[in-house]
N, C-alpha and C positions, 0 to 999 in steps of 0.2 A: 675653501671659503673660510679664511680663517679671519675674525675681524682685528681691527687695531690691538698688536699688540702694548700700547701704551695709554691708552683710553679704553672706557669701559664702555656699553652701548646702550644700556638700560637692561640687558635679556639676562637668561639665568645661564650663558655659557659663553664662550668666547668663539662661536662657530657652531659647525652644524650638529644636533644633535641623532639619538639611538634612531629615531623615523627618519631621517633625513637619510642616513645611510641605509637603510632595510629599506626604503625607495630606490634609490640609486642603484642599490644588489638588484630590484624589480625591472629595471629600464625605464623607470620612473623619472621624470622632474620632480624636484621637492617639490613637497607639499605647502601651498599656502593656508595660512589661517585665514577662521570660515568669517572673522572679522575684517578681513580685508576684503572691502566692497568692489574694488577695482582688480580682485583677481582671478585668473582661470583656474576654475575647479574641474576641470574635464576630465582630471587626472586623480583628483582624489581632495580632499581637507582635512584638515588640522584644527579638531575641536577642541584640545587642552588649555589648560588654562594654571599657570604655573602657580601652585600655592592651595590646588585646591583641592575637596575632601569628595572621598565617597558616602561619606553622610550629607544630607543636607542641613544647612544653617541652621535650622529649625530645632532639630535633635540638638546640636551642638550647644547652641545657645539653651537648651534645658539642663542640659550637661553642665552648663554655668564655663562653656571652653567659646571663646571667640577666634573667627579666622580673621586676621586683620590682613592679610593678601586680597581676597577674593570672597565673595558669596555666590562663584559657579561652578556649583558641587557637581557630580555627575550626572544627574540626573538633567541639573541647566543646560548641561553640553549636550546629552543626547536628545533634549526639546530642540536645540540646534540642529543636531543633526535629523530629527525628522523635520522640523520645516525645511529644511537645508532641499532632502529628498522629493518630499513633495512638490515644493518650487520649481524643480527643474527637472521634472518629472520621473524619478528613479522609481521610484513608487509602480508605474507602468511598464518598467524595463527589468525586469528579476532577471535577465539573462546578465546585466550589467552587474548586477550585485551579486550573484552568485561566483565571479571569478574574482569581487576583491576580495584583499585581503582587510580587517579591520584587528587593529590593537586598541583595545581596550583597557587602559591603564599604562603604565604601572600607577597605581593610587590605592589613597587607601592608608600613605603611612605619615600623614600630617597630624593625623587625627591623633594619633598616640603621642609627637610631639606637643602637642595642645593642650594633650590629658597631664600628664608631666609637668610640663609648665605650671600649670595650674595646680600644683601641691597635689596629684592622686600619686597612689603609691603605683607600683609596677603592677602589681594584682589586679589592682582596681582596676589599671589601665586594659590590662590582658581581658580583663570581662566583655569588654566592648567587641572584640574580637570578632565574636559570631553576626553582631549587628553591623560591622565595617564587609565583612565577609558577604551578608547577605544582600544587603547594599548593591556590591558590585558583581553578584549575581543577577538580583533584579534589570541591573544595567543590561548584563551580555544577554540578559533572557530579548527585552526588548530588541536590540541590536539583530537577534535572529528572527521577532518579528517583524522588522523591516526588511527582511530578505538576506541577512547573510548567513554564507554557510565556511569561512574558513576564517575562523578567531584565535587570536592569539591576548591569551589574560595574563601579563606580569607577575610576578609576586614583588614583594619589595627588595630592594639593597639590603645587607646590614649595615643598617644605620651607624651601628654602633661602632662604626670604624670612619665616621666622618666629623668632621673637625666640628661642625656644630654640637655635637653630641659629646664628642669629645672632651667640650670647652664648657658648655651648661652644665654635665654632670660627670667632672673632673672630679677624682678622687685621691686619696694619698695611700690607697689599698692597693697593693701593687697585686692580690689574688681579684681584683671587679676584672682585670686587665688581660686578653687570652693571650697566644705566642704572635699576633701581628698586631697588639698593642692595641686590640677595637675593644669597646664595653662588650662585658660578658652580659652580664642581664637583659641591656638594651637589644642585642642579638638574639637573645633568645627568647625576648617578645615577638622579634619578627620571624624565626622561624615559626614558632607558634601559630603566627599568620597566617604564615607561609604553609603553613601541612593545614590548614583551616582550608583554603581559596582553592587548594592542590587538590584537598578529596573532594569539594564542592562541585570544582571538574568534572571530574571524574562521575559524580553522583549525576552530573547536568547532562555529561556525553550517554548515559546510560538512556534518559530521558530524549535527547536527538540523536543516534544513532547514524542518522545521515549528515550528522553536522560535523565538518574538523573543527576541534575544540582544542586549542593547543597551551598550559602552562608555561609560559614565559619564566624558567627558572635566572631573572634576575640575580638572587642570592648568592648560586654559585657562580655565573658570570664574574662579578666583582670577583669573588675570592683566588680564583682564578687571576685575573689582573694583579690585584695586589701579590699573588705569591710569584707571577712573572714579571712585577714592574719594571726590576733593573734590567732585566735582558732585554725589555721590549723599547728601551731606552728613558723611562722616568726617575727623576733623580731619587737617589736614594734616601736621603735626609728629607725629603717632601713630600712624603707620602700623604702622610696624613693634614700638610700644611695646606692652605687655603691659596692658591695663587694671587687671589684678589682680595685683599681684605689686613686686617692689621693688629697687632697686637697677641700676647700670650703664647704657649707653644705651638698653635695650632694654625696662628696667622687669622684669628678670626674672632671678632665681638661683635655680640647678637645686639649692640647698643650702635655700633658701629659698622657700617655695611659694603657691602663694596658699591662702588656707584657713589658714596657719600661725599662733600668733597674732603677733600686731603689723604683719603684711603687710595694705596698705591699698588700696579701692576705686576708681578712677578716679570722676571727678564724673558723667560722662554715658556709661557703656557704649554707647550708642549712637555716636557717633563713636569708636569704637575698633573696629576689624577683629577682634586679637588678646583673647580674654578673658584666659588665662592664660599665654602665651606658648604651649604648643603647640594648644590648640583654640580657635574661633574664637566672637565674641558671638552673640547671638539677631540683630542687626542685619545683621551679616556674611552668616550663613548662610540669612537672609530671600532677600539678593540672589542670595546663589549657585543658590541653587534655585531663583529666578524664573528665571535665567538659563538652569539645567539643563534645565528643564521648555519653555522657548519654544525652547529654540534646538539642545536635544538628547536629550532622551527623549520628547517628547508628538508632535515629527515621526518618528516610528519606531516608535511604539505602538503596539497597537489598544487603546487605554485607555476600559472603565466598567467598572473594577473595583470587584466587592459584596467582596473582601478583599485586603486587605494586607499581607502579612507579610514 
């Protein structure tokens, strides 16, 4: 399902995205979103919401950071998701909910683009860390009060090897820069995250013992890709270019967007990693989740799940 490669659609990929195939590996139909009123959820839902924080607006806006995407942080999604349950009675059926699987995330890492943005230093940014963390703890805590028992919690990408980040905090220091040319710092804010959310885990699985609690090692996913791109067929000179989008090394201005008009298509999304500069093509997100799925949620599973959400 791969959409026009010469028009844009409005979405953040040019096809199916990382849920879409980790359904698919399930014997799943994709998943619709829980805003499409006219669709069967029998299978499962898709409460994400592209653009959005595990804080909510509230904190942000004290923060003096605005989401100008979205104001349905995580916490609006899983209000979703429980009226979702109770409407169509999941709430009565634990037998249902205990065989899906739910992902929880990846999110969580908008919030440190925002901080950024908005003149904090990297520090500053890193302090928010334990309150972005406990956020999307609070989240999966709920999620196993509504009945589930096999989660899988993301961490983030390194950011710092995607062309938005690339292109906002471009420098002429050729040491900010590691051996795959991603920001060093901006990386290792997210790891930092990323061993935050990872012991949180860990401290959570202690606490349900009966629950699969699974870390979604996102981080090395990518790194993995980008250090196999050209064999897996992406072009070489594109790595880190934007397929959609225009202008500067990176194929990408945060003034100028893809979607906008006169901003143009790459010839073969498929050798492109990046679709838009911050999320990734249908091609990309194939590998990552083949990768996800062999090498870090399907050994830690007890996966035949009849739902999805």
């Amino acid at each position: 399902m791969n959409f026009s490669q010469k028009k844009t659609t409005g979405r953040c990929s040019n096809g199916m995205l990382m849920i879409d195939f980790i359904a698919l590996e399930s014997g799943l139909p994709l998943l619709n979103p829980i805003k499409d009123q006219t669709a069967n959820f029998r299978h499962g839902a898709d409460f994400a919401v592209a653009g959005a924080t595990a804080l909510p607006v509230e904190i942000l806006e004290n923060e003096k950071m605005v989401n100008l995407s979205t104001n349905s942080s995580l916490s609006v999604q899983l209000d979703w998701m429980s009226s979702h349950f109770q409407t169509n009675g999941y709430t009565d059926r634990p037998d249902k909910l205990e065989k899906a699987l739910f992902l929880v995330g990846g999110i969580g890492g908008n919030e440190f683009i925002f901080s950024l943005l908005e003149g904090k230093t990297m520090e500053e940014t890193q302090r928010m860390v334990p309150e972005v963390v406990e956020a999307i703890i609070h989240g999966v805590r709920r999620v196993i009060s509504l009945g589930a028992t096999q989660i899988v919690v993301p961490g983030n990408f390194p950011g710092g090897c995607f062309p938005i980040a690339l292109t906002i905090f471009m420098t002429d220091n050729s040491s900010a820069y590691d051996e795959h040319h991603c920001l060093k710092d901006f990386n290792n804010l997210i790891i930092f995250f990323n061993d935050h959310l990872r012991q949180a885990i860990l401290d959570l699985k202690k606490e349900y013992p009966n629950i699969t609690l699974i870390y979604g090692d996102y981080y090395n996913a990518y790194l993995w890709l980008l250090q196999n791109a050209v064999s897996l067929g992406f072009e070489k000179n594109s790595l880190q270019k934007a397929c959609c989008g225009t202008g500067g090394d990176y194929n990408f201005d945060i003034h100028i967007k893809c979607g906008d008009p006169g901003v143009s298509v790459c010839v073969d999304p498929s050798t492109y990693i990046s679709w838009d500069g911050a999320h990734l093509t249908q091609e990309a997100y194939s590998w990552l989740a083949r990768w996800l799925i062999d090498n870090n949620i399907l050994p830690q599973l007890n996966w035949a799940p009849s739902l999805s959400v």
